[in-house]
N, C-alpha and C positions, 0 to 999 in steps of 0.2 A: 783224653781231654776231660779235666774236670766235670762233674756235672753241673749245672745254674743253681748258685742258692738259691732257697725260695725263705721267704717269710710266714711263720704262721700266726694269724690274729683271727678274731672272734666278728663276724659281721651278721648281726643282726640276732645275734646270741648263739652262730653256727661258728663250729672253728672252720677255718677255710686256709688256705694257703696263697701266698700272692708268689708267681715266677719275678727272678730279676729285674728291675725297671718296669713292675707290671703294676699299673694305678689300682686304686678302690675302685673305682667305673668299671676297668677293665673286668677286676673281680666280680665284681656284681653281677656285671652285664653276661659271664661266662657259668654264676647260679641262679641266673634268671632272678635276678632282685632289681626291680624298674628303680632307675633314678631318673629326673627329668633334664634333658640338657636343650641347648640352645644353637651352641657358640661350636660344640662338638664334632669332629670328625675325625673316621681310622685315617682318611689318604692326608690329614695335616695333622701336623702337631700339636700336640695339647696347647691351651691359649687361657681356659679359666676367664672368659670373658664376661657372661652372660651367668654368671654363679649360681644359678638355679642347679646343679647339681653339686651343692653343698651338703655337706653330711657330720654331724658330730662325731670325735675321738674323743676317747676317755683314756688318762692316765693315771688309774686310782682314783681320788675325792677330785682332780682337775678334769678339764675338761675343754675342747674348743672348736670353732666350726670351722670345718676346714672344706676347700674345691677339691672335690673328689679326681676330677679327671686329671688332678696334676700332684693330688697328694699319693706317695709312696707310704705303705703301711710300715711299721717297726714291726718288731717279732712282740707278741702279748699288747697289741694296741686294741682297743674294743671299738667298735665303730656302730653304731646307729644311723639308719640312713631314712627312718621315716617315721621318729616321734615328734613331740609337741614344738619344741624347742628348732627343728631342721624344718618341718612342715610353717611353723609362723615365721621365718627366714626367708622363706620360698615365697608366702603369702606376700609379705612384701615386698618380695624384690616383683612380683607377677602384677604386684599393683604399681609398680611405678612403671613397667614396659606397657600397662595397659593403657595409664595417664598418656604414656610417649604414642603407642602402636593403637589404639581403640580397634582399629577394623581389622586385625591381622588377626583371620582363623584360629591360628596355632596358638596365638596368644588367650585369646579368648575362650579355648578346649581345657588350655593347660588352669588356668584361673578358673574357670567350672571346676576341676577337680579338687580345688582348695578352697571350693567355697566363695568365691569370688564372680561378681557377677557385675562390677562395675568398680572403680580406680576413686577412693575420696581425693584423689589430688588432678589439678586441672593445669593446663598449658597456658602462658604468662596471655592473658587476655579473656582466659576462659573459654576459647574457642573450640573445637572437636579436633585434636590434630590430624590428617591424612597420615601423618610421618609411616613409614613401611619399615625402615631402616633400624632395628636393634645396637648396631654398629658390633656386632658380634665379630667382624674379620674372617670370615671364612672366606669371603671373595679374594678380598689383600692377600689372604694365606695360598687360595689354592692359585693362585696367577703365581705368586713367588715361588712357592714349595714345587707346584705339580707338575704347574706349565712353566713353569721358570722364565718368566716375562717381564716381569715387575711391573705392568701395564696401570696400574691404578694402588692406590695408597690411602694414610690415612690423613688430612689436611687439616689443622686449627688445633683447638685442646680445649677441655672442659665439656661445657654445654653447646660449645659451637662446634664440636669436632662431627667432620661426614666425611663417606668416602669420596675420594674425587683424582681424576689424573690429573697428572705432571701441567701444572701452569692453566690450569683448567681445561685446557681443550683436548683434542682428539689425540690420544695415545699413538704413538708409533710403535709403539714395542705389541701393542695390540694384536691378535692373528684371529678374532674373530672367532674362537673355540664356542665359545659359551659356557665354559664349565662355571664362570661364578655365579651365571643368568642357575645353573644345574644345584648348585651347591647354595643358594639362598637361603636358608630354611625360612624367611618370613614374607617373600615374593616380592623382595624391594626393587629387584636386578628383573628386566625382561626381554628377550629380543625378537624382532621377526626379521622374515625375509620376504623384503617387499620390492617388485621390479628388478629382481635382478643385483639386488642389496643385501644385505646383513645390518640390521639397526639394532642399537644398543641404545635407547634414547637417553639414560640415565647415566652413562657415560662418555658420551658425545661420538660415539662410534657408527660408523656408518661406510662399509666396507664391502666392493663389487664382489658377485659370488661367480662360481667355477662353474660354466655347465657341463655336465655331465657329458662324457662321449659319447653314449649309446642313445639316450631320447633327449640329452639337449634341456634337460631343465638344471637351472641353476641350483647347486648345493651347498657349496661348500666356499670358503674363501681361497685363495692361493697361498695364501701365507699358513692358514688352517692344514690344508692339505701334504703341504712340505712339511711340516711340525709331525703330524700323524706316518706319514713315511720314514720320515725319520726315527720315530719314536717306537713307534711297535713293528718295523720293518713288515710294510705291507709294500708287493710288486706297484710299481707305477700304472697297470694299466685295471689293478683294484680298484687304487685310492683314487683314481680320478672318475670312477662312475658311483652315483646316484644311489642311498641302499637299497631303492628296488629294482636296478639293474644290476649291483653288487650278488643279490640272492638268485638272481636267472642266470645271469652270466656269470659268475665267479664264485659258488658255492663252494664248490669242492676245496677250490684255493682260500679262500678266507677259512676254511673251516681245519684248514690245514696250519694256517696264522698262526689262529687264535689259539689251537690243542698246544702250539709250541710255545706261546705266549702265557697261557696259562699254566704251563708246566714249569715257566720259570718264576712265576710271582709268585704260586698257590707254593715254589720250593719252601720249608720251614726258615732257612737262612736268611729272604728275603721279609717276610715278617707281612702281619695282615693289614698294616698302611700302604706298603707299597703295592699289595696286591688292589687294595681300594683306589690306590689312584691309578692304577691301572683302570680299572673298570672304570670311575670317573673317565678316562681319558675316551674311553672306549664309547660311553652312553653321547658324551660331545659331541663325539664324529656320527654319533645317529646308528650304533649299532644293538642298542638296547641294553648294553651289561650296568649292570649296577651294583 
């Protein structure tokens, strides 16, 4: 078998090599050169939403800003990922999530690093927005791609576009996982479980949970539970106890799973997305991998 071409180009005046299909981020993120992303994740597909990991290419005296986590390098491409020109790019796009998002921590961190300490631009009244939502799609993404549900989408266009389910109301394709509530990066998505519930108030979910067979407290949804059985082939009488009757009562067996589970995702063949949405799938069910 042939072996993968690779690419060689110059990132940040080091020559470096990119593997087949392997992005600028990817490269980067593999010699430790910080880019700032948003919208990003291994278990979904590149999206280029939230452009803050944009980076300049040079092609001789041209030149142009490109989204690193979807740009593929050429061979003798030069890239820069943290002069004046990439850095005031960032500045402004962090000043307009900041005008959108004001109270979202991560927004607020990422803008401290650029100098940025408050948004010259204001929301149509002047008023302080609450907004949480970046509309980055990592929710839309990981329900489509990971959980394979399509449970929630993207509704309207332009400046009115949010996320929202099917006809507004409560999702049926929904199984109560939580991986988007996991996967937020700016904490728009939240859920608890209250009485014996699963509530997702920002997507009108509200879904009865499974008690546990051994102490009887509620964990999990039904629909949640068949999905995870199914999904990472755990015995029936695992998946339906509680993780802290899981670790008393069923150690040895989950820990026998998970060794198989892991040895087919961390395979080089399967690739380190699908090993993340494993883990995503895994952190859902309350097992702590991430």
């Amino acid at each position: 078998m042939p072996e993968p071409q690779e690419v060689s180009f110059t990132l940040n005046e080091k020559v470096v090599r990119a593997r087949t299909g392997e992005t600028v981020l990817s490269v980067a993120k593999r010699h430790e050169i910080p880019i700032p992303t948003l919208c990003h994740h291994q278990a979904v597909a590149p999206y280029g939403a939230c452009r803050l990991c944009m980076v300049e290419v040079f092609w001789g005296k041209r030149s142009k800003l490109v989204t690193s986590c979807i740009y593929l390098p050429y061979e003798n491409d030069r890239v820069e990922t943290n002069n004046e020109r990439v850095r005031g790019a960032r500045r402004m796009i962090l000043e307009l999530l900041l005008a959108r998002c004001p109270e979202v921590e991560v927004i607020q961190a990422l803008g401290r690093e650029y100098g940025l300490e408050a948004s010259r631009f204001h929301t149509e009244g002047g008023e302080l927005s609450s907004e949480r939502c970046i509309l980055c799609g990592l929710c839309v993404r990981v329900c489509g791609e990971v959980v394979r549900r399509h449970a929630i989408g993207f509704a309207d266009r332009g400046v009115d576009r949010i996320v929202a389910t099917p006809f507004d109301s409560s999702p049926e394709e929904c199984i109560g996982c939580g991986a988007c509530v996991f996967i937020c990066p700016t904490g728009a998505l939240h859920y608890e479980d209250l009485k014996g519930e699963r509530i997702i108030a920002e997507l009108k979910v509200k879904m009865p949970l499974v008690k546990c067979r051994v102490c009887g407290t509620p964990f999990a949804t039904a629909e949640h539970i068949a999905y995870i059985r199914e999904r990472l082939g755990i015995p029936d009488e695992v998946s339906e106890t509680c993780p802290v009757c899981r670790g008393s009562e069923h150690g040895s067996a989950m820990e026998k799973v998970l060794a198989f589970r892991r040895s087919r995702f961390e395979s080089p063949s399967m690739g380190k997305g699908l090993l993340e949405a494993h883990h995503l799938d895994m952190r859902a069910f309350r097992y702590g991998g991430e």
